[in-house]
Backbone as JSON, one array per atom type, in Angstrom:
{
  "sequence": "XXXXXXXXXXXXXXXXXXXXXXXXXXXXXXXXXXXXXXXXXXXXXXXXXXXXXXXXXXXXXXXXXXXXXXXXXXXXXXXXXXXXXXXXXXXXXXXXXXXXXXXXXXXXXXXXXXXXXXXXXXXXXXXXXXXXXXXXXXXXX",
  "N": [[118.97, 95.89, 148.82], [122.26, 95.34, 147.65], [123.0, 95.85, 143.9], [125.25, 94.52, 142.5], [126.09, 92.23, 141.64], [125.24, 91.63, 139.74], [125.49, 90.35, 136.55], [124.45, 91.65, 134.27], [124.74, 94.28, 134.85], [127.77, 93.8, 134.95], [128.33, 93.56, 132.1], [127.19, 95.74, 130.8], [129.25, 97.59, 131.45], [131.07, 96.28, 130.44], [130.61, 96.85, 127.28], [130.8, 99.62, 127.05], [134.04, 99.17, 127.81], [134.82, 98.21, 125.5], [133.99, 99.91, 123.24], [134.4, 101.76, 121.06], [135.51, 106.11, 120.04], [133.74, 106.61, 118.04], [131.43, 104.93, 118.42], [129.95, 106.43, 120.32], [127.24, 107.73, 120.92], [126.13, 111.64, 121.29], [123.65, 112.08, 122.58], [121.09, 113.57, 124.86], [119.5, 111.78, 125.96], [119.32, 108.25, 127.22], [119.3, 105.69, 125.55], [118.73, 101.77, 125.67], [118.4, 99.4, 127.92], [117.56, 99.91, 131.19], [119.91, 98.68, 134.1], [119.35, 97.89, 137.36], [122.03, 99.41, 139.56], [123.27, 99.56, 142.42], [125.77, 100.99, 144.37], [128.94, 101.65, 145.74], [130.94, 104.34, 144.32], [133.01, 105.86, 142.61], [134.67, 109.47, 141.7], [135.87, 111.64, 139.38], [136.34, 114.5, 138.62], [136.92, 116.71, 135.98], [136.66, 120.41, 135.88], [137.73, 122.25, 134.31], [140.79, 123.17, 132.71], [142.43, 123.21, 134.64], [141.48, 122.94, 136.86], [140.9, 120.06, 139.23], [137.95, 118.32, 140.19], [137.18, 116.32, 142.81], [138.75, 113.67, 143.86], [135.57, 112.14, 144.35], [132.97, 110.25, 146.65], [130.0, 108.69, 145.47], [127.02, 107.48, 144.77], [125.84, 104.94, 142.93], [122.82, 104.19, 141.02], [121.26, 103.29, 138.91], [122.28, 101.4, 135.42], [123.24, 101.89, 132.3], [124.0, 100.63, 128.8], [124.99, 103.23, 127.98], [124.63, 105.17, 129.93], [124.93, 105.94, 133.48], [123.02, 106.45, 136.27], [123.59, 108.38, 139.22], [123.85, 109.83, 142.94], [124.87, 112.36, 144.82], [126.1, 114.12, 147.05], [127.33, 116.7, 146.53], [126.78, 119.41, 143.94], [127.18, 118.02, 140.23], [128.51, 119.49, 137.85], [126.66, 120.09, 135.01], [128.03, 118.99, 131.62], [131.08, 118.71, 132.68], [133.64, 117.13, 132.03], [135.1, 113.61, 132.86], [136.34, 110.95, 135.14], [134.78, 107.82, 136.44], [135.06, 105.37, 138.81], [134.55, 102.61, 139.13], [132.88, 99.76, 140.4], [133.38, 95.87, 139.86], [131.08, 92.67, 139.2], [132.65, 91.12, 140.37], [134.2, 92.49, 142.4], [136.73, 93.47, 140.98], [137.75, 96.99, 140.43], [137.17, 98.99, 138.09], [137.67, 101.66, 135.45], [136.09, 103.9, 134.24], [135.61, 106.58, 131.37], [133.7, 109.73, 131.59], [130.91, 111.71, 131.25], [128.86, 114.74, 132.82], [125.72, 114.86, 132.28], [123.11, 115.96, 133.16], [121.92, 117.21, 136.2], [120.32, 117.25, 139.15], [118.81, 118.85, 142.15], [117.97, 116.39, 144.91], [116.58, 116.02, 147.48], [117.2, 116.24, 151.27], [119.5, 116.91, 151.01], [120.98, 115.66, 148.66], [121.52, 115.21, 145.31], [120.93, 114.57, 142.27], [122.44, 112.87, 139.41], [123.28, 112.42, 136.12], [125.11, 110.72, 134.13], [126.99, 110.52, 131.38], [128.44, 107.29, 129.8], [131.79, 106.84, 128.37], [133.89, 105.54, 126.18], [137.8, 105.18, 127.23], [141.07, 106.07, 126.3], [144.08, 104.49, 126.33], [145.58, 104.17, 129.73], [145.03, 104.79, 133.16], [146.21, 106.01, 135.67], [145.04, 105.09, 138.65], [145.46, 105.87, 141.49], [144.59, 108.67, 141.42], [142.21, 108.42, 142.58], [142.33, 107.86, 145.11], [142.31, 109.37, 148.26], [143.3, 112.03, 150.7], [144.85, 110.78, 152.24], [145.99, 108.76, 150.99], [144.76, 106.59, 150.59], [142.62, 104.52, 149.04], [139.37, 105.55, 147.75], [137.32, 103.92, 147.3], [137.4, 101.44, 148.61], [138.89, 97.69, 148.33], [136.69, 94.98, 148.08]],
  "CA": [[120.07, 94.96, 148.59], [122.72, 95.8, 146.57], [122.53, 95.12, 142.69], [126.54, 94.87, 142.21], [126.65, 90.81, 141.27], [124.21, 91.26, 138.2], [126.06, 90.02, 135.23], [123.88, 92.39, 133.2], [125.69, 95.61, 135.3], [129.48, 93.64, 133.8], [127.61, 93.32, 130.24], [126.59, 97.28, 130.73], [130.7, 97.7, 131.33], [132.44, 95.57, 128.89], [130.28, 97.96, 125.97], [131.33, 100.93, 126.81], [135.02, 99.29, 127.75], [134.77, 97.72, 123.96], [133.62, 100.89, 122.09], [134.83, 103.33, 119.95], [134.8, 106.9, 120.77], [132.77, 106.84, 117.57], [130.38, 104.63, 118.66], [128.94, 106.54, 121.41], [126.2, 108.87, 120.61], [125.9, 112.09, 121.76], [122.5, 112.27, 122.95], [120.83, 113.69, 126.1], [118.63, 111.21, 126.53], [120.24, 107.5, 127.41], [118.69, 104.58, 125.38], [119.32, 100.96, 125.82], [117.89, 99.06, 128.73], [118.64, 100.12, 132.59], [120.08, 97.73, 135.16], [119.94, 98.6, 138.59], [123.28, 98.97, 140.15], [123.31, 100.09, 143.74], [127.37, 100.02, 144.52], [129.31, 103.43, 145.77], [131.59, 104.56, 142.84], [134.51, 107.17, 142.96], [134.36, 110.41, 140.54], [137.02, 112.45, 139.75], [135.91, 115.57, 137.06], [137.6, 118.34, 135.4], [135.65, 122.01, 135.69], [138.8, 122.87, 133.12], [141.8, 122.18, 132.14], [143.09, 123.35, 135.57], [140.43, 122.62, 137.96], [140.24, 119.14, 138.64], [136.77, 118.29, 141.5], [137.38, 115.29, 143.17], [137.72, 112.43, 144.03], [134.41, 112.16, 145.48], [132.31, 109.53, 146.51], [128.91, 108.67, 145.08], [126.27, 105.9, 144.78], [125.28, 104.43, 141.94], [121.51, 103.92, 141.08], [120.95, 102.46, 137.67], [123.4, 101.69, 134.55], [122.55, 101.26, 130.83], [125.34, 100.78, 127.75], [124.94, 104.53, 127.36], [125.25, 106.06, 130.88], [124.81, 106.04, 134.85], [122.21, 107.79, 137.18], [124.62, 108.38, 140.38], [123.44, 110.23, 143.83], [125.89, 112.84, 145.83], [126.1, 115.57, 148.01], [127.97, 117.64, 145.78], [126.26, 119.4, 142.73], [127.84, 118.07, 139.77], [128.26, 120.67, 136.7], [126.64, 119.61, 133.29], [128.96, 119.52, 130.55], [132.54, 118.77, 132.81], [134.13, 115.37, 131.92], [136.06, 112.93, 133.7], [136.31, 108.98, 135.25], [134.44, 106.89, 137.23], [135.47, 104.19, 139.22], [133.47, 101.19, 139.31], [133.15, 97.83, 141.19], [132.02, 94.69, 139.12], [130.69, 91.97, 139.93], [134.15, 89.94, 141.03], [135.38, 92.99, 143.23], [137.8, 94.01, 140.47], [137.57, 98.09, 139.51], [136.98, 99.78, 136.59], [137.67, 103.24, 135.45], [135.69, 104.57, 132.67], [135.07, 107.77, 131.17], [132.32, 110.56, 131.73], [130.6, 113.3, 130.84], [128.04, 115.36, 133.48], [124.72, 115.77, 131.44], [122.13, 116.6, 134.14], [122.17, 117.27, 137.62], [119.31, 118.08, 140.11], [118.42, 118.83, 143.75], [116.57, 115.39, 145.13], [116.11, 116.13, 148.95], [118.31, 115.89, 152.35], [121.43, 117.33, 150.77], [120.78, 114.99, 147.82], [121.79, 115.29, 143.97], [120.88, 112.72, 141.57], [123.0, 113.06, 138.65], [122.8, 111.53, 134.99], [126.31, 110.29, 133.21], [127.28, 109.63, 130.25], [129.76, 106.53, 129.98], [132.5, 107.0, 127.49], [135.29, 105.0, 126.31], [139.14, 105.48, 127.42], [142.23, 105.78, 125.58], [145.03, 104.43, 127.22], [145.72, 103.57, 130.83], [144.8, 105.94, 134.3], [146.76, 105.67, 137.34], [144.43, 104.66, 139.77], [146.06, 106.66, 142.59], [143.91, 109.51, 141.34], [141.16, 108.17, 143.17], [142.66, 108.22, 146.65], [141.91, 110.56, 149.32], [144.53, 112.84, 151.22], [146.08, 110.16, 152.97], [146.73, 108.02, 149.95], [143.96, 105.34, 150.59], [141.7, 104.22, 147.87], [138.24, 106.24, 147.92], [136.63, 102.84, 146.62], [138.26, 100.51, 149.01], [138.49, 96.66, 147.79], [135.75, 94.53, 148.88]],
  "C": [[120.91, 95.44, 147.4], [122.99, 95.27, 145.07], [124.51, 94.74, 142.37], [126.87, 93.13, 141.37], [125.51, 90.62, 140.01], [125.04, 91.09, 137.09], [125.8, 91.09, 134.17], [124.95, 93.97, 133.42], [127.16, 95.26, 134.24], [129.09, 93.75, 132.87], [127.98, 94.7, 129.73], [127.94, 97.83, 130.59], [131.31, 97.4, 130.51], [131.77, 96.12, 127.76], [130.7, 98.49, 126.37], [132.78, 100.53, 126.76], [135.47, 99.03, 126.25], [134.54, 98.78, 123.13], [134.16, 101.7, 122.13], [134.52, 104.3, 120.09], [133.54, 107.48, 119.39], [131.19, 106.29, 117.4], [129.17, 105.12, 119.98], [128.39, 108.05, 121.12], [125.96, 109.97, 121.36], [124.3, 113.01, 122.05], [122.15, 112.98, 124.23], [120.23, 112.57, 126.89], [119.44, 109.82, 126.5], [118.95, 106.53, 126.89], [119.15, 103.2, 125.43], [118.43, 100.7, 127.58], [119.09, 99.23, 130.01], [118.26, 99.14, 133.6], [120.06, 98.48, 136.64], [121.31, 98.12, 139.16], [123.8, 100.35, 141.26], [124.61, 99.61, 144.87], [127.73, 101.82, 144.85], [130.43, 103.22, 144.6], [132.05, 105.96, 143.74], [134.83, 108.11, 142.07], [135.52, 111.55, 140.45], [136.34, 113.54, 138.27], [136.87, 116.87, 137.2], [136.69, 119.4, 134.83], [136.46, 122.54, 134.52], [139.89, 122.4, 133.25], [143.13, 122.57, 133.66], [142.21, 123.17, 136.79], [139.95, 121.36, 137.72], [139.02, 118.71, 140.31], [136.99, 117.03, 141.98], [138.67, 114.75, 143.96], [136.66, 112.54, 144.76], [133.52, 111.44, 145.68], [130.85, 109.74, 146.26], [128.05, 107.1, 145.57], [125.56, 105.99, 143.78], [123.67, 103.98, 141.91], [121.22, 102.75, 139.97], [122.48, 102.43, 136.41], [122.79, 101.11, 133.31], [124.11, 100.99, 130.45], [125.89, 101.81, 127.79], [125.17, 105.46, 129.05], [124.52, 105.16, 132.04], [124.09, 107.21, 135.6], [123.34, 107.75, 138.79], [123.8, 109.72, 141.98], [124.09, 110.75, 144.68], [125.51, 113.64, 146.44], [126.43, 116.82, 147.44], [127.07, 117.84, 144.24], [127.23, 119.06, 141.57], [127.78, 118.98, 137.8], [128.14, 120.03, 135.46], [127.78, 120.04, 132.39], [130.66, 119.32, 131.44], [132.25, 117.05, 132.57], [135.27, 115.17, 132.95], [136.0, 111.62, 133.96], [135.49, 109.03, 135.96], [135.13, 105.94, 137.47], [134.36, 103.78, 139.97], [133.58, 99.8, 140.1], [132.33, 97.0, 140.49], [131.85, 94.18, 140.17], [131.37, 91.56, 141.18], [134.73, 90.82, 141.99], [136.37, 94.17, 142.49], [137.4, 95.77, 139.93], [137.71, 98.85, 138.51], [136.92, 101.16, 136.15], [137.12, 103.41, 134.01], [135.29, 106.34, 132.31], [133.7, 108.39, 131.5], [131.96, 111.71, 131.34], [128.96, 113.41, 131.52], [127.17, 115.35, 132.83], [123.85, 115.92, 131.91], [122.75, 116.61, 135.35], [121.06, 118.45, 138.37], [119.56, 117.78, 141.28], [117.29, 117.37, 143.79], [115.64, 115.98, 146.62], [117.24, 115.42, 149.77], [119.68, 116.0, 151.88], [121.99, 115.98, 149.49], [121.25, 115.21, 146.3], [121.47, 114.75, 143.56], [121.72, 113.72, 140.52], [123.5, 111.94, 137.28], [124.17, 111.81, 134.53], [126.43, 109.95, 132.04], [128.86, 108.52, 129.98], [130.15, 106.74, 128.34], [133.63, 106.42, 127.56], [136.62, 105.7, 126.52], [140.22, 105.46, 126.52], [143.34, 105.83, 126.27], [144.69, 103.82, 128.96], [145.57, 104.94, 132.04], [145.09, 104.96, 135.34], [145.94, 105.9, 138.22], [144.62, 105.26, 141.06], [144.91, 107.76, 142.54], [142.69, 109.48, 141.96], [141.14, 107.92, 145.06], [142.49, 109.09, 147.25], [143.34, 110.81, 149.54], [145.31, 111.94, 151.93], [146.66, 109.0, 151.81], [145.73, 106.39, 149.93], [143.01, 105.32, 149.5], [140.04, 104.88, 148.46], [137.42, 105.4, 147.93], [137.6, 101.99, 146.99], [138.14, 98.81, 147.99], [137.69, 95.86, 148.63], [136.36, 93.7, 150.18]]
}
């Protein structure tokens, strides 16, 4: 069943949307208690400053303050940053920052892949998350 109407998941959101990019620690390891939150999510990353990978859909597993375990098809490369897009509770989506910091083989063409959430500065046009025909990757519920 999916975890997407846990209050604790919005909680896990409105920190990182609230913090400072000096409040977020650069650790490997992610402390802070994890919620499950089993919701697909929409990833857009930059390999460099001219290579950007995405959009590409995922599925969300768990979410702390501090990051997101996520599950694709595609390997995703430690160390590139970029957004997520999120679904709260209410429907409404959320784009927050990221940064790659693991990524393994699970099984069946599997990835799991460990995030780090990071605050935004400024505003992201949402478009960026559309596919080739211009439809939202992360339709609305």
């Amino acid at each position: 069943m999916p975890e997407t109407n846990n209050p604790k998941t919005d909680a896990a959101v409105e920190a990182i949307l609230n913090a400072s990019a000096s409040e977020v620690a650069d650790d490997d390891r992610r402390d802070g208690e994890r919620h499950p939150y089993e919701a697909d999510a929409a990833i857009v990353l930059h390999a460099n400053e001219l290579i950007q990978v995405g959009p590409i859909l995922v599925r969300t597993a768990d979410i702390s303050t501090r990051g997101i375990s996520v599950y694709s098809r595609q390997m995703l490369r430690p160390g590139c940053r970029g957004l997520i897009q999120l679904r709260r509770s209410d429907g409404r989506r959320t784009i927050l920052g990221v940064e790659v910091r693991y990524c393994h083989y699970v099984s069946q063409l599997r990835h799991c892949s460990g995030l780090q959430l990071l605050p935004l500065d400024g505003k992201i046009d949402p478009s960026i998350f559309n596919d080739e025909s211009g439809r939202p990757l992360l339709p609305p519920l």
